[in-house]
Gaussian input, Z-matrix of N, CA and C with variables (Angstrom, degrees):
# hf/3-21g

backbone

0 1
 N
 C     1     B1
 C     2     B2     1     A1
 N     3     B3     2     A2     1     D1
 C     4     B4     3     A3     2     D2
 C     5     B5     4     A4     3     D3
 N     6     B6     5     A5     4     D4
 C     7     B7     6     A6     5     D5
 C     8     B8     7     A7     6     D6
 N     9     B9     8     A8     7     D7
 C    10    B10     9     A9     8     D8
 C    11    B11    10    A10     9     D9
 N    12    B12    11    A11    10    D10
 C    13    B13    12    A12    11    D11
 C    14    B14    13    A13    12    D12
 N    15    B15    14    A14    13    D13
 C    16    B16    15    A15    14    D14
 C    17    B17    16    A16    15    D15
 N    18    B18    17    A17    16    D16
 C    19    B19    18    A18    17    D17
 C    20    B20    19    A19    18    D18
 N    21    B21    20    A20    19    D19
 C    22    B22    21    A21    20    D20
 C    23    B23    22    A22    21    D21
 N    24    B24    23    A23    22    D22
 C    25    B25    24    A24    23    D23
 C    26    B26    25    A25    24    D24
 N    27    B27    26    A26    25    D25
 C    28    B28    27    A27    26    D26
 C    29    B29    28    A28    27    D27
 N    30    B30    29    A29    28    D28
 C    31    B31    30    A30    29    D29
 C    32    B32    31    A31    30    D30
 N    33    B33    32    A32    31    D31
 C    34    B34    33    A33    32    D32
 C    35    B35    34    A34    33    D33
 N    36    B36    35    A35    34    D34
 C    37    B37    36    A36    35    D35
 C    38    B38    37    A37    36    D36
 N    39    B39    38    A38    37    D37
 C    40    B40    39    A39    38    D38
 C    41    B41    40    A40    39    D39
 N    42    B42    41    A41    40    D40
 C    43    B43    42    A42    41    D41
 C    44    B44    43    A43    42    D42
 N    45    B45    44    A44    43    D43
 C    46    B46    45    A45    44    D44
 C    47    B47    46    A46    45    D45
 N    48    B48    47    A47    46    D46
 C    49    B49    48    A48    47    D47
 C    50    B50    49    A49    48    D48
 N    51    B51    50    A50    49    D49
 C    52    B52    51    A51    50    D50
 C    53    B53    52    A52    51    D51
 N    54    B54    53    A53    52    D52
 C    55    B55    54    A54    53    D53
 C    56    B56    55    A55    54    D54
 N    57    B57    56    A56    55    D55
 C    58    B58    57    A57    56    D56
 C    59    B59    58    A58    57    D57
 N    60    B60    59    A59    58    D58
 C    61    B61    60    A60    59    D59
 C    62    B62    61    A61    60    D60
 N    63    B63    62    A62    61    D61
 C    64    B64    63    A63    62    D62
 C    65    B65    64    A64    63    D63
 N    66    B66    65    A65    64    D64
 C    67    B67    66    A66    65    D65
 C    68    B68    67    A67    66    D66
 N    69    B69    68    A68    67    D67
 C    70    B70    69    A69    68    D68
 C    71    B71    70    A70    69    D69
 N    72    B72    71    A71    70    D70
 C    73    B73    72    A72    71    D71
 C    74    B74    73    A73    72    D72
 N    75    B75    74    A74    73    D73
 C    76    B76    75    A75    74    D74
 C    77    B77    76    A76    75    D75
 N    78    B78    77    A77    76    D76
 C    79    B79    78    A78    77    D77
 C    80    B80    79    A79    78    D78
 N    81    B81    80    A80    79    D79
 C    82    B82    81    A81    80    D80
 C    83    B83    82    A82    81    D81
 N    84    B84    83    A83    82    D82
 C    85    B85    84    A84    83    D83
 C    86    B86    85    A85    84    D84
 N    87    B87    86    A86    85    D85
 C    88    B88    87    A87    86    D86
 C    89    B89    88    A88    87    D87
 N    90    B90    89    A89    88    D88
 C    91    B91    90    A90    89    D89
 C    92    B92    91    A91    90    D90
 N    93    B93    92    A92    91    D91
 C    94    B94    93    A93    92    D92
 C    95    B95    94    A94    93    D93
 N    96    B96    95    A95    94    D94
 C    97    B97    96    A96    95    D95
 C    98    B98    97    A97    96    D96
 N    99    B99    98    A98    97    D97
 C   100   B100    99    A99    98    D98
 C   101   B101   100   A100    99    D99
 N   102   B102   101   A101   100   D100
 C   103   B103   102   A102   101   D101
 C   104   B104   103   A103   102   D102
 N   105   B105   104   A104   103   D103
 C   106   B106   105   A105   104   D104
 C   107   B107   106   A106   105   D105
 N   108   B108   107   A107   106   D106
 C   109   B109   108   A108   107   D107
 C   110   B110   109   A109   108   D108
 N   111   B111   110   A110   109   D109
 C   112   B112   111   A111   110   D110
 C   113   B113   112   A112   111   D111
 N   114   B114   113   A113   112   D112
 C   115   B115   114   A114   113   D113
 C   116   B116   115   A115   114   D114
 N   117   B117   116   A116   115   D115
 C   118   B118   117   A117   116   D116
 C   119   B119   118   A118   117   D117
 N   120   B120   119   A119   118   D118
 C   121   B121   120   A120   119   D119
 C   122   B122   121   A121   120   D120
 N   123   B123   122   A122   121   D121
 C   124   B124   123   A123   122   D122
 C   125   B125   124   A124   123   D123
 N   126   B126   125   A125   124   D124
 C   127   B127   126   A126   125   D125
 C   128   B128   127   A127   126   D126
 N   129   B129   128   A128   127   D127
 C   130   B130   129   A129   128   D128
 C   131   B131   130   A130   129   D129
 N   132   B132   131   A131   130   D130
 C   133   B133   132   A132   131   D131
 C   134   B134   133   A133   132   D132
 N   135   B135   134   A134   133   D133
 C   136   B136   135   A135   134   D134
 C   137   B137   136   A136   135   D135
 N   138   B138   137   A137   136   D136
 C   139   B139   138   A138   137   D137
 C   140   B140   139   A139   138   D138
 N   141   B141   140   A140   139   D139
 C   142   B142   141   A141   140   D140
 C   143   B143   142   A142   141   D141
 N   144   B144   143   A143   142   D142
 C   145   B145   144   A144   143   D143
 C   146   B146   145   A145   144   D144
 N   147   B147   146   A146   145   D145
 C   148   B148   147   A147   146   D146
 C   149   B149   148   A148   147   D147
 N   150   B150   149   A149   148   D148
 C   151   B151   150   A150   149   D149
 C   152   B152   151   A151   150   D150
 N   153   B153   152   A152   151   D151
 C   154   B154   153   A153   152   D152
 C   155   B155   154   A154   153   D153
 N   156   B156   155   A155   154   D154
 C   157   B157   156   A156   155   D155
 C   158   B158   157   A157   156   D156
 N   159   B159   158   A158   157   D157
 C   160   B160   159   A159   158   D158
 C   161   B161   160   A160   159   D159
 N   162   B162   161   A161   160   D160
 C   163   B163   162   A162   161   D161
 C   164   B164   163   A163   162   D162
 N   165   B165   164   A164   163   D163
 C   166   B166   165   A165   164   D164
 C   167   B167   166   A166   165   D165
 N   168   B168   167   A167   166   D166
 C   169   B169   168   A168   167   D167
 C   170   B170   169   A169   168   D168
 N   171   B171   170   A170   169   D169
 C   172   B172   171   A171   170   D170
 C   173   B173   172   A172   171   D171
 N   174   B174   173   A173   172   D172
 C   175   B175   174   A174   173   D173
 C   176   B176   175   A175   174   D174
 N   177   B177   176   A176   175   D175
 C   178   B178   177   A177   176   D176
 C   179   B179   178   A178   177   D177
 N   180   B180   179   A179   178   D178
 C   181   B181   180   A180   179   D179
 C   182   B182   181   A181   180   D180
 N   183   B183   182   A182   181   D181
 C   184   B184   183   A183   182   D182
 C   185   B185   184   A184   183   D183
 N   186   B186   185   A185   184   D184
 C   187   B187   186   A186   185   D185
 C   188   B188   187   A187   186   D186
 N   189   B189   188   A188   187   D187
 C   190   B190   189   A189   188   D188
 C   191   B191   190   A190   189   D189
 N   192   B192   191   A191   190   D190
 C   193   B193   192   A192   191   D191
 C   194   B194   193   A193   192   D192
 N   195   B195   194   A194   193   D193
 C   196   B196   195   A195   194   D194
 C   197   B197   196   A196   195   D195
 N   198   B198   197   A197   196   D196
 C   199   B199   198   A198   197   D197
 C   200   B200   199   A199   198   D198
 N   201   B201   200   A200   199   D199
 C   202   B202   201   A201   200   D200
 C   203   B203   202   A202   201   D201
 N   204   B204   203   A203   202   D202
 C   205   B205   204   A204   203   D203
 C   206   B206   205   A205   204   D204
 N   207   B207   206   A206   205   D205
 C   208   B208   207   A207   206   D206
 C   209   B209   208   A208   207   D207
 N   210   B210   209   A209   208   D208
 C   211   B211   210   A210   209   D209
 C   212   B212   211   A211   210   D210
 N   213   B213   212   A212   211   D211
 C   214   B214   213   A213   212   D212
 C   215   B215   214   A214   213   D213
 N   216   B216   215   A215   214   D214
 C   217   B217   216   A216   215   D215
 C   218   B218   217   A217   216   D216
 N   219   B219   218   A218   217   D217
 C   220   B220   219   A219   218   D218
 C   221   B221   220   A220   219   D219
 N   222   B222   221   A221   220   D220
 C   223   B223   222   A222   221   D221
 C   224   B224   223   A223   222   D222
 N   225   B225   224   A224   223   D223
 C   226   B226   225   A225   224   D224
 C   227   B227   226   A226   225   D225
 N   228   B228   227   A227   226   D226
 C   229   B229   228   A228   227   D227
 C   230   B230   229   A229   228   D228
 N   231   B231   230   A230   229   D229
 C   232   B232   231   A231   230   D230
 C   233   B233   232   A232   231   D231
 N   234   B234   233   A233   232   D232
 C   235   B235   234   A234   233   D233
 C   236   B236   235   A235   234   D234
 N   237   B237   236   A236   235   D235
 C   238   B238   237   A237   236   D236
 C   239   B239   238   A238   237   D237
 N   240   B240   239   A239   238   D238
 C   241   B241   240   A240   239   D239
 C   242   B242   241   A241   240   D240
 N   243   B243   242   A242   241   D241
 C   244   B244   243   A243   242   D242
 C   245   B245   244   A244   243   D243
 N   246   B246   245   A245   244   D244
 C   247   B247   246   A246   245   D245
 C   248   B248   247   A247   246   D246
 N   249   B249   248   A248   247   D247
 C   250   B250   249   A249   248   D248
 C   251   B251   250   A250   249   D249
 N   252   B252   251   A251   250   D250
 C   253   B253   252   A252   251   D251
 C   254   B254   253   A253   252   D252
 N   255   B255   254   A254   253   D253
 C   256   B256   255   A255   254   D254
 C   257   B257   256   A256   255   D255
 N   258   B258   257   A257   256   D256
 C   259   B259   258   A258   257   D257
 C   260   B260   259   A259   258   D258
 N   261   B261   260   A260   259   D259
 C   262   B262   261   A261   260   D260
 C   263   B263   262   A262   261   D261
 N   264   B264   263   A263   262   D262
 C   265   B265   264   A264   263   D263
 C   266   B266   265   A265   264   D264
 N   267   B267   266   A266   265   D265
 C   268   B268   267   A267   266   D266
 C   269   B269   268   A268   267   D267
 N   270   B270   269   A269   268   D268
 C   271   B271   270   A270   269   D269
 C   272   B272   271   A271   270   D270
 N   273   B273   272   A272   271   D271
 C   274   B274   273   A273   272   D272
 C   275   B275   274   A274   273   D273
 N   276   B276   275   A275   274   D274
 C   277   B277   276   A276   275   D275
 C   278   B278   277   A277   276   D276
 N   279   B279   278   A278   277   D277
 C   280   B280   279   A279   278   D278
 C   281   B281   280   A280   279   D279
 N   282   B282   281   A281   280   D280
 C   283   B283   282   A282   281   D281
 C   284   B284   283   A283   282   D282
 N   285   B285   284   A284   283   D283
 C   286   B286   285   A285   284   D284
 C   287   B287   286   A286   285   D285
 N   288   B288   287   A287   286   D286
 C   289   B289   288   A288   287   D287
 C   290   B290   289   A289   288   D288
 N   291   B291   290   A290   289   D289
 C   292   B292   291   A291   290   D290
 C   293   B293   292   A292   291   D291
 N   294   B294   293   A293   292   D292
 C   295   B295   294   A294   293   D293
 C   296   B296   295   A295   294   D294
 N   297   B297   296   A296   295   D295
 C   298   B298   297   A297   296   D296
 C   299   B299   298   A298   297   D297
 N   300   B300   299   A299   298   D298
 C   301   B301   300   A300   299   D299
 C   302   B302   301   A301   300   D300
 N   303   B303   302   A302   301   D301
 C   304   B304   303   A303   302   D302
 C   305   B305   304   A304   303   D303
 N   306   B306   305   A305   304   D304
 C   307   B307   306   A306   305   D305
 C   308   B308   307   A307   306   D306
 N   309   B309   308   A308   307   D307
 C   310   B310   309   A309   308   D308
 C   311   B311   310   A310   309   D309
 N   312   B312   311   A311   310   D310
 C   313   B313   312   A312   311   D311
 C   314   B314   313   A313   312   D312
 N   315   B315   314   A314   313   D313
 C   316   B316   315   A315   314   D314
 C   317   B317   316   A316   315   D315
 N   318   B318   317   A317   316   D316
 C   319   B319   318   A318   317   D317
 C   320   B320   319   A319   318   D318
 N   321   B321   320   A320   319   D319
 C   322   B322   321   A321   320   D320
 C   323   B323   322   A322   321   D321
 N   324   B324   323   A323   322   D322
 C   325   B325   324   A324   323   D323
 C   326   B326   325   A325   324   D324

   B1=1.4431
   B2=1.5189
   B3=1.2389
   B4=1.7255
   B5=1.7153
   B6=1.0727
   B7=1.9620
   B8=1.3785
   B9=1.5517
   B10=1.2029
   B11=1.4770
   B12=1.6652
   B13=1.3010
   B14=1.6956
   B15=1.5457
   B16=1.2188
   B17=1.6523
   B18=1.2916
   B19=1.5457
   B20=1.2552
   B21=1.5763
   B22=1.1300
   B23=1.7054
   B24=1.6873
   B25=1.6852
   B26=1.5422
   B27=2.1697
   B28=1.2921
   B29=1.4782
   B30=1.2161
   B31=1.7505
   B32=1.8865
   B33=0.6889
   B34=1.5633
   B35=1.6675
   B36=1.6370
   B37=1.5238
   B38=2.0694
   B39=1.0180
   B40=1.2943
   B41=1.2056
   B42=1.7957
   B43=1.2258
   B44=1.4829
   B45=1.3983
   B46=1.8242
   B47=1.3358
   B48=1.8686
   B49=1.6374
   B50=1.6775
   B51=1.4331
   B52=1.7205
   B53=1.9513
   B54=1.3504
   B55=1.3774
   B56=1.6135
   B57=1.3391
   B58=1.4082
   B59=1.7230
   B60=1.3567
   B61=1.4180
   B62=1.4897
   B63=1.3101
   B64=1.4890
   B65=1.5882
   B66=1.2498
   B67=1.4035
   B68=1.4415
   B69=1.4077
   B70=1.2396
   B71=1.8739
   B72=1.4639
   B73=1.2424
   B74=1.6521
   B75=1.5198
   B76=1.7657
   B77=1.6244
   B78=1.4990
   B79=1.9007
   B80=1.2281
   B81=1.3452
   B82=1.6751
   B83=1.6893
   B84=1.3220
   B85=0.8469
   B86=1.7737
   B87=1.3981
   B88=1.3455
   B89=1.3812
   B90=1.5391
   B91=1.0190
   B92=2.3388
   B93=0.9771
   B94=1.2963
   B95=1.9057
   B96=1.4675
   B97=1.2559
   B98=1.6131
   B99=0.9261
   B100=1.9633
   B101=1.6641
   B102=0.7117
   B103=1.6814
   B104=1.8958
   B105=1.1911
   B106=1.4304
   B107=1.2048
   B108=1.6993
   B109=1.1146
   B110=1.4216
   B111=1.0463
   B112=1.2598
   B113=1.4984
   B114=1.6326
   B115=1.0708
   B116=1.7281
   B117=1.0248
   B118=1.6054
   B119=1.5654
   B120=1.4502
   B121=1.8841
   B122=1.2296
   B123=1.3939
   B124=1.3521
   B125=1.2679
   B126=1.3950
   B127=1.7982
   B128=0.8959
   B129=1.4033
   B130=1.8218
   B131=1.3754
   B132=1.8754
   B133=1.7169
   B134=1.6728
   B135=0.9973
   B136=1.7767
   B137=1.4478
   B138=1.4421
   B139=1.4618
   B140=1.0982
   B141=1.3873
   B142=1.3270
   B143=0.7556
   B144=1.9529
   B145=1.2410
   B146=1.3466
   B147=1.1971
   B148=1.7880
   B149=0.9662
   B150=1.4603
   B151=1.5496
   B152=1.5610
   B153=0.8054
   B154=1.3245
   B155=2.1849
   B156=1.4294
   B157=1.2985
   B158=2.0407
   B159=1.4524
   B160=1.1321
   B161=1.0954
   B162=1.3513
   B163=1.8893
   B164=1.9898
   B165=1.2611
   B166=1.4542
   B167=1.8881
   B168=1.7179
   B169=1.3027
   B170=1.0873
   B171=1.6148
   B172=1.5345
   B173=1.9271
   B174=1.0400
   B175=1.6212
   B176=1.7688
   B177=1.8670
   B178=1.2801
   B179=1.4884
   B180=1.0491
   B181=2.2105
   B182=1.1994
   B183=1.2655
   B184=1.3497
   B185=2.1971
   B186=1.6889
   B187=1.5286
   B188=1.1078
   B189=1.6421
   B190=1.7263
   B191=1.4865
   B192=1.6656
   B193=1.3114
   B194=1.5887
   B195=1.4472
   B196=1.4107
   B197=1.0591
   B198=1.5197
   B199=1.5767
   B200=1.5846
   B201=0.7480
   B202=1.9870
   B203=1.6795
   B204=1.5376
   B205=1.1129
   B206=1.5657
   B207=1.5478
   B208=1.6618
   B209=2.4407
   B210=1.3772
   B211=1.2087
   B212=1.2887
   B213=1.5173
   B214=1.3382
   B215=1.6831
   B216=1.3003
   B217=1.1549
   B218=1.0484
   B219=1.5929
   B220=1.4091
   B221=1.6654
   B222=1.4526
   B223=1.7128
   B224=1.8835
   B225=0.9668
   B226=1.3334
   B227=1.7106
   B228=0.9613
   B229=1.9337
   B230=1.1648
   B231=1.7916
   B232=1.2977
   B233=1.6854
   B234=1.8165
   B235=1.1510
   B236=1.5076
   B237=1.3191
   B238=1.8217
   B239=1.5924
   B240=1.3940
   B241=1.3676
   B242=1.4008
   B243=1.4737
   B244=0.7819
   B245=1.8772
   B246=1.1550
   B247=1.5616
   B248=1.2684
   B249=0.9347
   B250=1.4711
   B251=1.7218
   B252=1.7157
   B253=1.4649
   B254=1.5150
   B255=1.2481
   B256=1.8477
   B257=1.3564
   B258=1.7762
   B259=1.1465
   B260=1.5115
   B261=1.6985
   B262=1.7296
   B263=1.5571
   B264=1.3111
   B265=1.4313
   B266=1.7094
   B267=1.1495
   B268=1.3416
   B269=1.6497
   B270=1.3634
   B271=1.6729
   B272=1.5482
   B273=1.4927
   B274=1.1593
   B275=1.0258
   B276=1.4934
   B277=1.4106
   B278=1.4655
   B279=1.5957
   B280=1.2985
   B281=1.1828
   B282=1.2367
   B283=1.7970
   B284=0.9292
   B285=2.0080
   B286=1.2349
   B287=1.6944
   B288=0.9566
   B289=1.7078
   B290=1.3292
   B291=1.3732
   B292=1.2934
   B293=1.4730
   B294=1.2262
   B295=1.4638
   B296=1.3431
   B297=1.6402
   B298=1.6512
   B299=1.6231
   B300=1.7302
   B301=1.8597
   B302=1.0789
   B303=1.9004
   B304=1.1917
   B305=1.7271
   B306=0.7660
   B307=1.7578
   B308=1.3823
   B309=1.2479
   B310=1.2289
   B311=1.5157
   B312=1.0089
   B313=1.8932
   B314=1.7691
   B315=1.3632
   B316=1.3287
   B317=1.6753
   B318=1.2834
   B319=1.3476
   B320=1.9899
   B321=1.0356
   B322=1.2701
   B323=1.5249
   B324=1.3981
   B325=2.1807
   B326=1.6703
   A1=108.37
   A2=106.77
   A3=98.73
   A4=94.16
   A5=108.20
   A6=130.02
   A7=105.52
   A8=114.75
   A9=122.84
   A10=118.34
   A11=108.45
   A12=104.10
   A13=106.96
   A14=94.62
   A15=99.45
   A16=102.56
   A17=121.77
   A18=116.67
   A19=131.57
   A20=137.06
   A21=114.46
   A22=123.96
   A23=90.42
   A24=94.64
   A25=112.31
   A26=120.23
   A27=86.98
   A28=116.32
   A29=106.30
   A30=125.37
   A31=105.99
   A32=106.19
   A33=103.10
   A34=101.13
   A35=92.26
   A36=100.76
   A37=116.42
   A38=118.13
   A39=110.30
   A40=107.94
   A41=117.58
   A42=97.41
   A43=95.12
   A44=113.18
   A45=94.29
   A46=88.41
   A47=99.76
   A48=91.34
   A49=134.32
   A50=109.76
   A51=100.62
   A52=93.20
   A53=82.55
   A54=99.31
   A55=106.05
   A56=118.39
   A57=139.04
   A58=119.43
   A59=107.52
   A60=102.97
   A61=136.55
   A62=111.49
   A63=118.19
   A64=95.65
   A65=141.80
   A66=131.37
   A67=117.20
   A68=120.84
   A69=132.12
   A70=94.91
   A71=110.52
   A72=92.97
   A73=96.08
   A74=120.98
   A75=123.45
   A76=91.65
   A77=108.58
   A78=110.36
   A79=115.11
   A80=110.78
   A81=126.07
   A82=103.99
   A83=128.70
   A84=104.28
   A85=111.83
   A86=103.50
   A87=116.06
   A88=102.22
   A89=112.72
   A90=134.24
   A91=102.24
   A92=104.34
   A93=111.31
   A94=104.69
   A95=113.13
   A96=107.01
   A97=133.32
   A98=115.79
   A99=124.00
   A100=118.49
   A101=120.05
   A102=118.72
   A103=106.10
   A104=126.38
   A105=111.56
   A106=91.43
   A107=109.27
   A108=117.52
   A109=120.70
   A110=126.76
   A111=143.71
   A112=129.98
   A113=109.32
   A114=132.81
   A115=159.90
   A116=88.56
   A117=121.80
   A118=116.25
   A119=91.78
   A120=112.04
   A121=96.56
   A122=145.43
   A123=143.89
   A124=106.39
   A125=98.21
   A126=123.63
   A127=114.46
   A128=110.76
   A129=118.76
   A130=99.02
   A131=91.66
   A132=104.96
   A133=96.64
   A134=121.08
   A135=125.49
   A136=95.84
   A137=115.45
   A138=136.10
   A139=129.59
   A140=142.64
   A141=122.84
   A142=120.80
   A143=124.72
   A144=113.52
   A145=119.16
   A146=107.05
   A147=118.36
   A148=141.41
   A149=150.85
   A150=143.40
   A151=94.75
   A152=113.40
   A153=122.90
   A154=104.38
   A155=108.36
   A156=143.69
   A157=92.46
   A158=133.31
   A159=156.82
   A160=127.82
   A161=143.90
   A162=135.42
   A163=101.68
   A164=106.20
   A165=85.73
   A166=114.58
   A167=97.40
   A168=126.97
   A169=113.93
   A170=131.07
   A171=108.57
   A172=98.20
   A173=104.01
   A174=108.70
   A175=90.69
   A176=106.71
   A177=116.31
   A178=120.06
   A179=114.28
   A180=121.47
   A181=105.34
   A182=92.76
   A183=129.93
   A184=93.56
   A185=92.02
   A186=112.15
   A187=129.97
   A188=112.84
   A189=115.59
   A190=101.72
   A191=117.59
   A192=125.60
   A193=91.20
   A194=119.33
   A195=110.93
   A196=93.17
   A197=108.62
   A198=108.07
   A199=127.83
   A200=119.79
   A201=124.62
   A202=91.58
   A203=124.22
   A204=127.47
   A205=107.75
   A206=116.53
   A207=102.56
   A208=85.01
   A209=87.76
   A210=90.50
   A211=101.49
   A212=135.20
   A213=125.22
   A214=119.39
   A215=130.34
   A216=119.06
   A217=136.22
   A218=127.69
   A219=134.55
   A220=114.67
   A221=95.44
   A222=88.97
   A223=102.64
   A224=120.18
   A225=120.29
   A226=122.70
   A227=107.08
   A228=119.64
   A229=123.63
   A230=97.20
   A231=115.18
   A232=129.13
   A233=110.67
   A234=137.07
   A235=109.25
   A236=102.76
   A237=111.90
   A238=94.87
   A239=132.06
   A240=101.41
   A241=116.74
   A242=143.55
   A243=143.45
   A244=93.72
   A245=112.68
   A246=100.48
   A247=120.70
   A248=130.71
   A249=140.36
   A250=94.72
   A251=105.15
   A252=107.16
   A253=118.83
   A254=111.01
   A255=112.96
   A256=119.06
   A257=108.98
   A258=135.38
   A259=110.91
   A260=104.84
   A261=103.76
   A262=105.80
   A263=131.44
   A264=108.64
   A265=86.54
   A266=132.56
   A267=113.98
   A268=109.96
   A269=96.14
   A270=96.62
   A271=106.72
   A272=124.96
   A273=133.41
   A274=130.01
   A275=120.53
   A276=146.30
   A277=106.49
   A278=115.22
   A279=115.35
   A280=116.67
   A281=121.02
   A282=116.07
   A283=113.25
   A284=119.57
   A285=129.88
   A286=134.21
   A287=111.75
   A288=87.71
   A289=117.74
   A290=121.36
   A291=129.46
   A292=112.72
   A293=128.48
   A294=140.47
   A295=104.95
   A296=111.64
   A297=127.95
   A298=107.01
   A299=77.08
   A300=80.13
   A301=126.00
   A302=133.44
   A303=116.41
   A304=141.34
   A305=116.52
   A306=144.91
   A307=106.65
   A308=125.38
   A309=138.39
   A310=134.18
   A311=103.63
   A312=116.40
   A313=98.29
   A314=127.65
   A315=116.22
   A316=96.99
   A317=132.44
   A318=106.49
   A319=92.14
   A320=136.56
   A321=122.68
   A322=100.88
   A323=83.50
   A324=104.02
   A325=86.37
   D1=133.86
   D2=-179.82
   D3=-126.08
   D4=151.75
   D5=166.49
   D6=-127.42
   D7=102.01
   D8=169.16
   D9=-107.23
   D10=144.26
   D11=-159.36
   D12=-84.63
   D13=164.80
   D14=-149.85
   D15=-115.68
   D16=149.64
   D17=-175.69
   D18=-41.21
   D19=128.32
   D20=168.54
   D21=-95.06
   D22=160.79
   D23=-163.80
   D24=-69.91
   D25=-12.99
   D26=-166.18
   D27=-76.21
   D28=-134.33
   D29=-175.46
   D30=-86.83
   D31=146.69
   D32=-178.46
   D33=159.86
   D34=178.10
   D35=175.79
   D36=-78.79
   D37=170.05
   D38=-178.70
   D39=-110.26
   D40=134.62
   D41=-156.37
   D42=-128.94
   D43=164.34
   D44=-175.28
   D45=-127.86
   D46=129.51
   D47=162.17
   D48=-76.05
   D49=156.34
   D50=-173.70
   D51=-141.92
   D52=110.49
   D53=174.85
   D54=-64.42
   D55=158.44
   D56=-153.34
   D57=-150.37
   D58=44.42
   D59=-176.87
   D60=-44.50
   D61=-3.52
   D62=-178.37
   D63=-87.02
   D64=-8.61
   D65=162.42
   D66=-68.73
   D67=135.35
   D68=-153.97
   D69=-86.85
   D70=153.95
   D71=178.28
   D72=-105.33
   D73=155.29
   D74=-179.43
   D75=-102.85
   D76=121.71
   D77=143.47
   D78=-75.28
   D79=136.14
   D80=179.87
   D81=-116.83
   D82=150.71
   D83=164.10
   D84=-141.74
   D85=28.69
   D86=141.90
   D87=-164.24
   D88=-172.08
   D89=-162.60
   D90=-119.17
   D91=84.99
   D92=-158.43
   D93=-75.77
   D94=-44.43
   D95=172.90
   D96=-161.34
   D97=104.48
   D98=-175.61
   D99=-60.79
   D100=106.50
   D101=-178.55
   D102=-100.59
   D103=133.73
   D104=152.91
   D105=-116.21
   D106=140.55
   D107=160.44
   D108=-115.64
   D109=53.35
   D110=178.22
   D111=91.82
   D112=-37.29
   D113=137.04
   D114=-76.60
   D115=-45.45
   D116=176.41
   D117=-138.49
   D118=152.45
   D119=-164.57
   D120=-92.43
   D121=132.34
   D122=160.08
   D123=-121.74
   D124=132.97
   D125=176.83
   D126=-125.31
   D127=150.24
   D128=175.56
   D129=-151.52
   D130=132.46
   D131=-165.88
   D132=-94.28
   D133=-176.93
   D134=-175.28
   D135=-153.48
   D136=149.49
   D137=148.48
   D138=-89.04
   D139=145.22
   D140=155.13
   D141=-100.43
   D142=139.35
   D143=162.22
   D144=-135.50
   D145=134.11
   D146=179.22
   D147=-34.59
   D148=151.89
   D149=167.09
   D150=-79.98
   D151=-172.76
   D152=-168.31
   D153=-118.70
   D154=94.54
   D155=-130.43
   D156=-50.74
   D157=122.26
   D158=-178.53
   D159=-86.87
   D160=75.99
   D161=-168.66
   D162=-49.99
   D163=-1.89
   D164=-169.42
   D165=-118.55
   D166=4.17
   D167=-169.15
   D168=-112.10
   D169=153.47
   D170=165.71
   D171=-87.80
   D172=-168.86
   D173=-162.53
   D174=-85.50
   D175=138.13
   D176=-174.97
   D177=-134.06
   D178=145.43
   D179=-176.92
   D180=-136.90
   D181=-159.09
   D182=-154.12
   D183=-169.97
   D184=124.50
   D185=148.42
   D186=-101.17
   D187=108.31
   D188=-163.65
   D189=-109.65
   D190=145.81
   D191=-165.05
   D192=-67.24
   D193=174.42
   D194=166.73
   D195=-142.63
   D196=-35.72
   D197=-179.87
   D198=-147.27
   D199=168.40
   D200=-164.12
   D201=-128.45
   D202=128.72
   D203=168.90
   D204=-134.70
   D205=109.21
   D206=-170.29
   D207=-104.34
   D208=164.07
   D209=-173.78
   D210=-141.29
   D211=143.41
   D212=158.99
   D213=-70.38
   D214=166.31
   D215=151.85
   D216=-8.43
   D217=-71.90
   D218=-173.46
   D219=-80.31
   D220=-29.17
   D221=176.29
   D222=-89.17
   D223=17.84
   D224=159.22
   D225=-108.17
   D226=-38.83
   D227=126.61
   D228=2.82
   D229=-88.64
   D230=-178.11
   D231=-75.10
   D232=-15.04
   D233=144.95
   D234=-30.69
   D235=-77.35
   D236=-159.42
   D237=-81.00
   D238=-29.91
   D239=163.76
   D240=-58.56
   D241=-62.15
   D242=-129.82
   D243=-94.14
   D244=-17.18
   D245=157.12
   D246=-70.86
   D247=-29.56
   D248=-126.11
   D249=-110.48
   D250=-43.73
   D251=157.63
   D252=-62.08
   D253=-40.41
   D254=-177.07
   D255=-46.47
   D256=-51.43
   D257=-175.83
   D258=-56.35
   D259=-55.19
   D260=-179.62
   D261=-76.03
   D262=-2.50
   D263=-176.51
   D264=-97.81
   D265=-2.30
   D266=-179.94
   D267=-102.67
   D268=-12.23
   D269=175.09
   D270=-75.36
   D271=-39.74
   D272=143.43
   D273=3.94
   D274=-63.13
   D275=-134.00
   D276=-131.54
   D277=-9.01
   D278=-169.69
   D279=53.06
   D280=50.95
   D281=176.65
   D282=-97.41
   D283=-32.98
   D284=-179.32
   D285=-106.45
   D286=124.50
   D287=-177.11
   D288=-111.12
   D289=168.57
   D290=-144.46
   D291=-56.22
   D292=-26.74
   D293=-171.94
   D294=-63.81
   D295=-45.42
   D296=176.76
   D297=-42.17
   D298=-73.33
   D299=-173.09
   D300=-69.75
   D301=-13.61
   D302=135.58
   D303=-48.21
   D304=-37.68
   D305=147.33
   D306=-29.39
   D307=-71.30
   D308=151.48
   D309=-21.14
   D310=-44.90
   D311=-174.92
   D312=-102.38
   D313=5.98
   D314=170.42
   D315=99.17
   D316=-9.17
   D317=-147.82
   D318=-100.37
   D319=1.07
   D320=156.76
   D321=-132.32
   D322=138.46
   D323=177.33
   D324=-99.14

């Protein structure tokens, strides 16, 4: 399912998007930390990755950055709208269940 954002009505230049497939895509598999610094939103996604599994250990990692996402204001905006639509068309649809979208908002690690 994709939600792509959609033009805005004010005054401005017109801009045309141009997709770029030679950009690599990053898996994240959480959302480790949000900064505003007065201006812009900065995020950094993390991976996990495993020790290599121990009968005499409980199970052990490492969270590695994968990625850095700084955002201005409005494209952080347009971020949480465009989640925020994803989320209700999947609540919709029953795709997700509640554990997800708690998962989702930070509230279980």
């Amino acid at each position: 399912m994709t939600i792509q954002g959609k033009p805005t009505s004010s005054a401005g230049p017109s801009l045309t998007y141009v997709e770029r497939p030679e950009i690599a895509e990053t898996y994240a598999d959480y959302l480790e930390t949000v900064v505003f610094d007065g201006t812009s939103i900065r995020m950094e996604f993390v991976v996990n990755r495993f020790d290599r599994p121990n009968a005499q250990k409980a199970p052990s990692g490492r969270r590695v950055t994968a990625a850095r996402l700084v955002l201005p204001m409005h494209g952080a905006a347009n971020l949480a709208s465009q989640l925020n639509s994803l989320l209700a068309t999947l609540r919709e649809q029953d795709s997700i269940d509640d554990v997800m979208l708690i998962q989702s908002h930070g509230g279980i690690n």
